[in-house]
C-alpha positions as CSV (number, residue, x, y, z in Angstrom):
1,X,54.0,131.8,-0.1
2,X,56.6,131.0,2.5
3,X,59.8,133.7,2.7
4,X,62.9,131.4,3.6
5,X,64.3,134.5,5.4
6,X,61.2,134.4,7.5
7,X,60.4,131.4,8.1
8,X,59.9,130.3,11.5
9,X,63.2,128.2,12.7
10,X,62.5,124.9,14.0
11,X,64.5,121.9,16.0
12,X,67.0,122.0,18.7
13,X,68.3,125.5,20.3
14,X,65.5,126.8,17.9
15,X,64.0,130.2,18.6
16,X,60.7,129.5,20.5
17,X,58.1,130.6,18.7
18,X,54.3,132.4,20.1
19,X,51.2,133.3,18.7
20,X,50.2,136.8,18.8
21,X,47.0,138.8,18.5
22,X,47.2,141.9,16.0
23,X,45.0,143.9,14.1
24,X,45.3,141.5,11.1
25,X,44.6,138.4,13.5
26,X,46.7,136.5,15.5
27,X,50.6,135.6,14.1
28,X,53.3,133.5,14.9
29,X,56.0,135.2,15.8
30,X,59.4,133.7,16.6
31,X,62.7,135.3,18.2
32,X,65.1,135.0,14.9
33,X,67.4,137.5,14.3
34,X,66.6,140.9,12.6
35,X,67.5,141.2,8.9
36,X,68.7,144.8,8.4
37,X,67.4,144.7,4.2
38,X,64.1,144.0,5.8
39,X,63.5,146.4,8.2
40,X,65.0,149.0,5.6
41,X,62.5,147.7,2.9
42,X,59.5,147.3,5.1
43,X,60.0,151.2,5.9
44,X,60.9,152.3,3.0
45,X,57.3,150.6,1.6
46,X,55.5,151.6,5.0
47,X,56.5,155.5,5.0
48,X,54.7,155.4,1.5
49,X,51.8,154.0,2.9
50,X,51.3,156.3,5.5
51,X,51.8,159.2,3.3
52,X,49.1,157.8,0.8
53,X,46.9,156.6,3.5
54,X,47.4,157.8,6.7
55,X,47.5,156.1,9.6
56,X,44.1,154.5,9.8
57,X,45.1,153.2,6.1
58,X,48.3,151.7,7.4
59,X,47.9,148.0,6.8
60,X,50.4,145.9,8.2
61,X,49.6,143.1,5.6
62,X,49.9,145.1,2.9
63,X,53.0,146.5,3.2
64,X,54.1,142.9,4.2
65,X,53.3,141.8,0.7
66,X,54.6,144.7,-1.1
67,X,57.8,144.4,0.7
68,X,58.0,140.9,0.2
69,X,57.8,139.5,3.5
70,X,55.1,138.0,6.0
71,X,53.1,139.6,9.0
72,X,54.8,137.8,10.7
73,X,58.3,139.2,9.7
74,X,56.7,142.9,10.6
75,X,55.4,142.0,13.8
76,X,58.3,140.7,14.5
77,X,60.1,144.3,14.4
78,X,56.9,146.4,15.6
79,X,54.3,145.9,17.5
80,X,51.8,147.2,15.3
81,X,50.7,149.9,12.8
82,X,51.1,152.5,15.2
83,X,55.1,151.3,15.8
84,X,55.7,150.4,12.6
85,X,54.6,154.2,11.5
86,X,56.6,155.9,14.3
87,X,59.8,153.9,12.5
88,X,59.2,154.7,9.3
89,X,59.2,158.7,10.3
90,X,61.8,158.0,12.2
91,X,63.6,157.2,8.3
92,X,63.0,160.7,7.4
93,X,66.5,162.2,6.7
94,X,67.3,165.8,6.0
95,X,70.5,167.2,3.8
96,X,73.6,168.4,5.6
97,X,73.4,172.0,6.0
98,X,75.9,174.2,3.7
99,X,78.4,176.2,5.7
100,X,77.2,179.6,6.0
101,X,78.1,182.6,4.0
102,X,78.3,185.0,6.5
103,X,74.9,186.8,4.9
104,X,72.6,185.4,7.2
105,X,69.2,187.0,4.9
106,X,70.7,185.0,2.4
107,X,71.0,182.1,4.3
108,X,67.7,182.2,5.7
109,X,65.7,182.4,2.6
110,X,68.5,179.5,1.0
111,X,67.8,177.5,4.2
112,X,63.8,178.2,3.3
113,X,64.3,177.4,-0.4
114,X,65.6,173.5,0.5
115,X,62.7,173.4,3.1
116,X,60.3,173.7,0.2
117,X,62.3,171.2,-2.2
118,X,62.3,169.3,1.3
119,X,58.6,169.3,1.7
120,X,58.1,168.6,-1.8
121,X,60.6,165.2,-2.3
122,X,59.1,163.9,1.1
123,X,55.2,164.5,0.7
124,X,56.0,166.5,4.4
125,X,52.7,167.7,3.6
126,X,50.4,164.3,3.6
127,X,52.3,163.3,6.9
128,X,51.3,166.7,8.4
129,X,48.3,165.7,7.9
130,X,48.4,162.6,9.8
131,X,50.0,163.5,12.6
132,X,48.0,166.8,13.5
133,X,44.9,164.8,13.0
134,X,42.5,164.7,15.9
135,X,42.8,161.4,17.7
136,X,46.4,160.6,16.3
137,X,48.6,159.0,18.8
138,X,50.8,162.0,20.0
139,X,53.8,159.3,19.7
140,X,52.8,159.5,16.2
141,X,53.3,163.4,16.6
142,X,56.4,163.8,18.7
143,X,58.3,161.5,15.7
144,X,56.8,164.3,13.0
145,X,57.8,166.9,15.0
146,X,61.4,165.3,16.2
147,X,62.4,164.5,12.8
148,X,60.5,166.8,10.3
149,X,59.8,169.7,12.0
150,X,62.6,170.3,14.8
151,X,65.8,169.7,12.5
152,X,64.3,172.7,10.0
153,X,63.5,174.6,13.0
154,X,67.4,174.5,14.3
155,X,68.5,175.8,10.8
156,X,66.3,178.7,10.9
157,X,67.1,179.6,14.1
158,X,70.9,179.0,12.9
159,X,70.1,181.9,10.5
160,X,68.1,184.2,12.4
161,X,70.9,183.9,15.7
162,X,73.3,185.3,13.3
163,X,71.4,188.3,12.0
164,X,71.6,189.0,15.5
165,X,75.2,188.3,16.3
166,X,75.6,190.6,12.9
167,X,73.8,193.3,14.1
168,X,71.1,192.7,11.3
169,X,68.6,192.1,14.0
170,X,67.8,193.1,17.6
171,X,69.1,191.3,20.0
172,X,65.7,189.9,22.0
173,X,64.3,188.2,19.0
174,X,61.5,185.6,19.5
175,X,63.1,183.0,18.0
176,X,60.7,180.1,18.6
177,X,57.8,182.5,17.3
178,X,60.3,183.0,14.5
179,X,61.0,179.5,13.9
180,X,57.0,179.0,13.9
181,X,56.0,181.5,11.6
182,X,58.7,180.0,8.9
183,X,56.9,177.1,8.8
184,X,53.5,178.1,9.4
185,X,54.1,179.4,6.1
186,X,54.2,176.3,4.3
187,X,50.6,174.8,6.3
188,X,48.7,177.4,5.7
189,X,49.5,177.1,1.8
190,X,48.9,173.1,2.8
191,X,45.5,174.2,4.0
192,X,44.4,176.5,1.0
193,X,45.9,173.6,-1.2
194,X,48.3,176.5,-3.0
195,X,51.6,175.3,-4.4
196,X,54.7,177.1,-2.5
197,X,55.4,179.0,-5.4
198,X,59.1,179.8,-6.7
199,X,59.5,183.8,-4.4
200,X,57.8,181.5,-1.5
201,X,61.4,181.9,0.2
202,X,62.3,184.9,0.0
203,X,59.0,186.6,0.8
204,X,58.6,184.3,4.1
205,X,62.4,184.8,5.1
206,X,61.5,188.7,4.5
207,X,58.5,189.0,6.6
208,X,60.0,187.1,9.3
209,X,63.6,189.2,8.7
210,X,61.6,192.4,9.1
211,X,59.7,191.4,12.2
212,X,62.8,190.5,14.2
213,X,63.9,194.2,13.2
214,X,66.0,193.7,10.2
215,X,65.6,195.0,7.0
216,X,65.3,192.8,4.5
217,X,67.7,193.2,1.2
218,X,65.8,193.4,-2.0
219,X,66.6,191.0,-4.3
């Protein structure tokens, strides 16, 4: 089936089009202009792949014909699986951050409450999976880290910054420890296959509250 938005243009002042070798075997590739719909759907398709899949799994031609375009559409974006998986992480949006309520305990184990939701709506977990694999390209693990990992980590350290501007915590806390023991949390409940169950929150924000010196409030 031929895609009129992708098919390759043709005549004078034409985009000149050039075979190229990919996992899938080689495609013809021309130099039209991007079609934002596409890219978004390809994505869209291609981050479910990959969380179903992994990236060994990740076939370019399949999400081509689930997102109703041509391999050669997708290689004309990305290179190859590889690329086209660092994009689609790269889709991963987070919520905008409430303002806070100047209790930062409750804050922290709020903030830890939508990280759960978070992880659950996004399947965080499968792509964790992917990208900590052995033999994963570390590009693969920079874009999990840069846009799953690092935005939760800046909230948390939000929180725990002002316990200590509060006077809730001492003032030398190891925030990055901190930070890596929030979500540590949530893989090693990944790794015993145990759902993050509804106290998950406030028992991790406690545990971490008490070992930066605070004292946690009880509910």
């Amino acid at each position: 089936m031929v895609h009129p938005a992708d098919e390759i243009a043709s005549g004078p002042g034409a985009p000149r089009a050039q075979r190229v070798a990919t996992a899938d075997g080689p495609v013809t590739v021309a130099g039209r202009p991007r079609n934002a719909q596409i890219d978004r759907t390809v994505l869209a398709v291609a981050l479910r792949h990959l969380r179903a899949s992994g990236l060994q799994g990740l076939s370019v031609a399949a999400v081509a014909e689930e997102a109703g375009t041509t391999r050669a559409a997708v290689y004309r974006r990305w290179a190859g699986r590889t690329e086209l998986a660092i994009a689609a992480i790269g889709t991963i949006g987070h919520d905008v951050p409430p303002e806070p309520t100047g209790d930062p305990f409750a804050d922290l184990v709020a903030e830890l409450a939508r990280f759960r939701d978070f992880v659950v709506e996004s399947d965080a977990t499968a792509l964790a999976a992917t990208a900590l694999l052995d033999g994963t390209d570390p590009r693969v693990r920079e874009q999990f880290r840069r846009h799953v990992v690092e935005p939760r980590h800046r909230r948390f350290r939000a929180c725990l910054r002002a316990g200590v501007e509060a006077g809730a915590l001492r003032g030398r806390t190891d925030y990055a420890m901190a930070e890596d023991l929030l979500t540590g949390s949530w893989l090693a409940h990944a790794v015993r296959g145990e759902p993050m169950t509804g106290d998950w929150a406030r028992r991790t924000a406690a545990m971490v509250w008490a070992a930066c010196g605070g004292v946690p409030r009880e509910p």
